[in-house]
C-alpha positions as YAML, in Angstrom:
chain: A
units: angstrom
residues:
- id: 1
  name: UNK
  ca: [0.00, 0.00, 0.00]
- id: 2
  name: UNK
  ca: [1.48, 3.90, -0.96]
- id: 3
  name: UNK
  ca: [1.12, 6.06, 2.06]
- id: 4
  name: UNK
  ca: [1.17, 9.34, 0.52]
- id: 5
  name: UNK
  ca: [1.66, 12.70, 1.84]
- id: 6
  name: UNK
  ca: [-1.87, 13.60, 3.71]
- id: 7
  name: UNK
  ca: [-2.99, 16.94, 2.01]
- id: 8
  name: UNK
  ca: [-4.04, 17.98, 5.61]
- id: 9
  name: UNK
  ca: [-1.25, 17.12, 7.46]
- id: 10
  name: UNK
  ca: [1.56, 19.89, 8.13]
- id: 11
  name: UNK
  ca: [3.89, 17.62, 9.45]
- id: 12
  name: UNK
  ca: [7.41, 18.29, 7.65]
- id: 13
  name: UNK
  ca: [8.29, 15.12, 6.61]
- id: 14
  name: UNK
  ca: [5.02, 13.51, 5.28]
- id: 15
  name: UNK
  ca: [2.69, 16.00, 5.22]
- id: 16
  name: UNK
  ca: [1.23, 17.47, 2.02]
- id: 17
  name: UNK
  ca: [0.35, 20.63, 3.29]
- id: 18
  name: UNK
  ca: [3.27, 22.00, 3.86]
- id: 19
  name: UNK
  ca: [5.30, 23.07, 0.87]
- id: 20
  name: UNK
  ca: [8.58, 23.47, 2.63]
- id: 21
  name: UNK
  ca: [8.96, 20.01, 3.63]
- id: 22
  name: UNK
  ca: [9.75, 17.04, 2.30]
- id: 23
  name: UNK
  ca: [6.10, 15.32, 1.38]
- id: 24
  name: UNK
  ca: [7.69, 11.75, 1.71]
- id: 25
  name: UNK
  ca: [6.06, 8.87, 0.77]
- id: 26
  name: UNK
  ca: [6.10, 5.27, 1.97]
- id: 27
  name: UNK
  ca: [4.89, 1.72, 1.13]
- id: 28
  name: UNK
  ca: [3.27, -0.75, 3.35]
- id: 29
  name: UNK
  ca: [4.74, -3.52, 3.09]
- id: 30
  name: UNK
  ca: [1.76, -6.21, 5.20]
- id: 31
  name: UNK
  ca: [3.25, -9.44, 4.44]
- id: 32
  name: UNK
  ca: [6.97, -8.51, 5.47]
- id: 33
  name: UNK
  ca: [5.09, -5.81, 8.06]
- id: 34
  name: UNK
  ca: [8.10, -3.05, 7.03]
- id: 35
  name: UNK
  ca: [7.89, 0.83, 5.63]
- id: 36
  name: UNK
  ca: [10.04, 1.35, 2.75]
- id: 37
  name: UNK
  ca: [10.25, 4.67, 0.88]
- id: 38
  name: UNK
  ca: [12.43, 5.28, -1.76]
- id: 39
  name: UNK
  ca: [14.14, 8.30, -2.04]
- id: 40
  name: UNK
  ca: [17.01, 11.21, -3.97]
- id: 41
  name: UNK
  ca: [17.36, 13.43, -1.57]
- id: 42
  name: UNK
  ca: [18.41, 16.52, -3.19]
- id: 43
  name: UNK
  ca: [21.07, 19.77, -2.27]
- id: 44
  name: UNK
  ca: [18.79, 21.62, -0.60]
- id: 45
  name: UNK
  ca: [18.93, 18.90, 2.15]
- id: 46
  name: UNK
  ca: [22.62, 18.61, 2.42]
- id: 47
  name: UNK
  ca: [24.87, 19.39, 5.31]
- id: 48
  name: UNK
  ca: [28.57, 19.55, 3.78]
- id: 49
  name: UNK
  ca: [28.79, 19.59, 0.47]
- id: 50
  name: UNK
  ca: [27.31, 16.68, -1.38]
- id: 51
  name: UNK
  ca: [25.75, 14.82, 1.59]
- id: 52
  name: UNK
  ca: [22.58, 14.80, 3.16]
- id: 53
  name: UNK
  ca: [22.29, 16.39, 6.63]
- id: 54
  name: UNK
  ca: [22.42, 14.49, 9.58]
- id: 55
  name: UNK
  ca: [19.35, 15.99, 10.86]
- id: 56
  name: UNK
  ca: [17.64, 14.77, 7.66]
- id: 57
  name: UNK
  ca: [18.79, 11.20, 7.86]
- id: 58
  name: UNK
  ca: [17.56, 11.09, 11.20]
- id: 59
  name: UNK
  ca: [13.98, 12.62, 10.54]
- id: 60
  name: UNK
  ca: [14.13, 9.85, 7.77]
- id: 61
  name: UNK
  ca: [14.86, 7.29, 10.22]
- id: 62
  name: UNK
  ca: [12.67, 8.63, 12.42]
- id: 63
  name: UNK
  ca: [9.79, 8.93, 9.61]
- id: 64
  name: UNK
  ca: [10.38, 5.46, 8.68]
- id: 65
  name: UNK
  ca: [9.97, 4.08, 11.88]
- id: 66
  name: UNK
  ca: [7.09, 5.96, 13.21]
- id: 67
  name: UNK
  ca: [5.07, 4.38, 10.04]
- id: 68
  name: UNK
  ca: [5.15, 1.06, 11.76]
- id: 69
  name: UNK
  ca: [2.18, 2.24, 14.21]
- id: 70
  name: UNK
  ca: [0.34, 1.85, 11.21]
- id: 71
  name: UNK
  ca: [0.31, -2.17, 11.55]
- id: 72
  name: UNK
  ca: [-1.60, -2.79, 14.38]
- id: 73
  name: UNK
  ca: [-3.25, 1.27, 14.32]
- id: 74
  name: UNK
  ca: [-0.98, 2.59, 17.30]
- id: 75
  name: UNK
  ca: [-1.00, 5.76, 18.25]
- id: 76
  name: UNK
  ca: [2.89, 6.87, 19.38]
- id: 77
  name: UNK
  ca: [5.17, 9.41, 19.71]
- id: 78
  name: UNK
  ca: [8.87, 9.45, 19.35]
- id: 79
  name: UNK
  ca: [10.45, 9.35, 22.75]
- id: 80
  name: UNK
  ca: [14.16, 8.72, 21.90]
- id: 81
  name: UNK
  ca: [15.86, 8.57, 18.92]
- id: 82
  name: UNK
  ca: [19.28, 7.07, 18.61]
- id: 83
  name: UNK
  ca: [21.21, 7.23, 14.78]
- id: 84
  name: UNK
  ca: [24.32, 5.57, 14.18]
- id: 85
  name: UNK
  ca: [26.15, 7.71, 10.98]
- id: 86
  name: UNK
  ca: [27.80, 4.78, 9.36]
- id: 87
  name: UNK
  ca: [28.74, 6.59, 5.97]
- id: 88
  name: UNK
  ca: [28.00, 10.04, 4.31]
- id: 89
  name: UNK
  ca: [24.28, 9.70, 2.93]
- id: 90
  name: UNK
  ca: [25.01, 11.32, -0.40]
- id: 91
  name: UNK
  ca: [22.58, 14.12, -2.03]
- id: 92
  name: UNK
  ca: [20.61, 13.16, -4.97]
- id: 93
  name: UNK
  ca: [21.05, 9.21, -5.21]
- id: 94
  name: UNK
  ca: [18.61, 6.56, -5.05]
- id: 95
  name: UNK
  ca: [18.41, 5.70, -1.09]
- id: 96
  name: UNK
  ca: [16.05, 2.98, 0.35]
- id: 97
  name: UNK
  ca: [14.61, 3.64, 3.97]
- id: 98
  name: UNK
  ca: [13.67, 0.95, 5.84]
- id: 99
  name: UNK
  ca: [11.47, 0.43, 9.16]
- id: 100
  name: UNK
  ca: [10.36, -2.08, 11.22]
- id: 101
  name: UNK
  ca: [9.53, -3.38, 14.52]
- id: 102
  name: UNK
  ca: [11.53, -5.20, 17.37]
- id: 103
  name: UNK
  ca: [9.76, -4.88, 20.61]
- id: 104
  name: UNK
  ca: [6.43, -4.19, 22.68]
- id: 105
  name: UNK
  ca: [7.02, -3.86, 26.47]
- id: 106
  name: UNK
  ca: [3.47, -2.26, 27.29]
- id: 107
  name: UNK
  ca: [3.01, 1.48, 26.00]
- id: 108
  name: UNK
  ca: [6.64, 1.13, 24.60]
- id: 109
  name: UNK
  ca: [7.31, 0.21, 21.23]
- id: 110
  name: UNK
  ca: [10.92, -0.23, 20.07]
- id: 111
  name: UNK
  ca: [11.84, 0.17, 16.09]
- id: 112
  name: UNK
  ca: [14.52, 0.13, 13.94]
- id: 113
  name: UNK
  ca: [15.67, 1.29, 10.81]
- id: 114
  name: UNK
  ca: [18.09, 1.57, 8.13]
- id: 115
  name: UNK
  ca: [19.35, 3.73, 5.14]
- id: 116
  name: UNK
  ca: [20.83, 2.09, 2.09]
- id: 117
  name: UNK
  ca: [22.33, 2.94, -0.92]
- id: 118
  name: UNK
  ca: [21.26, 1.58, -4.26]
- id: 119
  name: UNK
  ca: [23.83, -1.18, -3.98]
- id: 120
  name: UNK
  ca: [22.48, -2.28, -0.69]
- id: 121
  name: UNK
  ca: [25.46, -0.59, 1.60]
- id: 122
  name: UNK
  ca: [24.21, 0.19, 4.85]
- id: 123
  name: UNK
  ca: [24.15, 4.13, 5.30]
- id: 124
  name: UNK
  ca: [22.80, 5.18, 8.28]
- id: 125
  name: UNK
  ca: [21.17, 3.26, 11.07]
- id: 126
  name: UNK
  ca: [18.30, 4.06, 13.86]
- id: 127
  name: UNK
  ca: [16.53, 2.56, 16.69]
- id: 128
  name: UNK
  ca: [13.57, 4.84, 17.85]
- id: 129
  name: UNK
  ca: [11.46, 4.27, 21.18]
- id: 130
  name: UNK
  ca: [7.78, 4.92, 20.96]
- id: 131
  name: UNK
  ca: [6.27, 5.72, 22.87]
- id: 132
  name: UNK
  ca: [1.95, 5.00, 22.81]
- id: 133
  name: UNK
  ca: [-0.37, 8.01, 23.97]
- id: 134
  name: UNK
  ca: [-4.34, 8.64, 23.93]
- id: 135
  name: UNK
  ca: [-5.64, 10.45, 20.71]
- id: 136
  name: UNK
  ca: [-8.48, 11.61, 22.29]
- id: 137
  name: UNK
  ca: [-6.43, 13.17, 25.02]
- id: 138
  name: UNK
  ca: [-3.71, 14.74, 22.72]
- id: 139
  name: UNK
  ca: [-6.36, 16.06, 20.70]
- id: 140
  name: UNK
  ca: [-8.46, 17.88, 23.80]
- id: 141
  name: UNK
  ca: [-5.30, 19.19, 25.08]
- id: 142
  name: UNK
  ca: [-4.80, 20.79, 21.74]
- id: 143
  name: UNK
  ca: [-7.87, 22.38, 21.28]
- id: 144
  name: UNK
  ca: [-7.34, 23.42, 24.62]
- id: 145
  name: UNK
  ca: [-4.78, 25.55, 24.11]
- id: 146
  name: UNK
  ca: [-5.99, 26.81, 21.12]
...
């Protein structure tokens, strides 16, 4: 299944509302119970010259990874992050972001992830605590404030 940007969601890595971010999308993979996107990141995302920025590989990590809740409809925010920088994630070549699930211990959901390059060498990689909370609470505390 394509998860594509939401046209009502601001977020800046997979929303489509906001035209300064990245509008990534995903597939669902059910069977093998991953997110995959495919990306070329491009200058305007770099760091030093030629590579992507770390704080872009890890909000593609992070993106990645955060997908999973959509397998069994979980509603979770990130709570840590951790990326090992294995080797420069260079700007505009095919990358393949990976995430997936390795542990439930009660509200806490552990994930991992990886970035690869087109020849399958192992970029940049993430494990990501979750961290599940109550919709229906987030969302009155919102409109609480607003």
């Amino acid at each position: 299944m394509l998860l594509k940007p939401n046209p009502s969601n601001h977020c800046f890595a997979c929303g489509g509302s906001n035209a300064r971010g990245m509008q990534l999308t995903f597939e669902q993979d059910d069977q093998a119970r991953r997110i995959r996107g495919m990306f070329r990141i491009g200058a305007d995302f770099q760091g030093g010259a030629g590579f992507v920025h770390g704080g872009i590989v890890a909000t593609l990590l992070d993106e990645a990874m955060a997908k999973v809740n959509r397998f069994q409809s979980d509603y979770a925010v990130t709570a840590h992050l951790a990326v090992d920088y294995l080797k420069p994630v260079p700007v505009d070549e095919d990358l393949i972001v990976d995430g997936w699930e390795t542990e439930r211990n009660g509200r806490n959901l552990t994930r991992q992830g990886e970035i690869r390059d087109s020849a399958g060498v192992v970029l940049a990689r993430g494990e990501g605590r979750f961290v599940q909370i109550d919709a229906e609470r987030l969302q009155k505390s919102l409109r609480s404030r607003a």
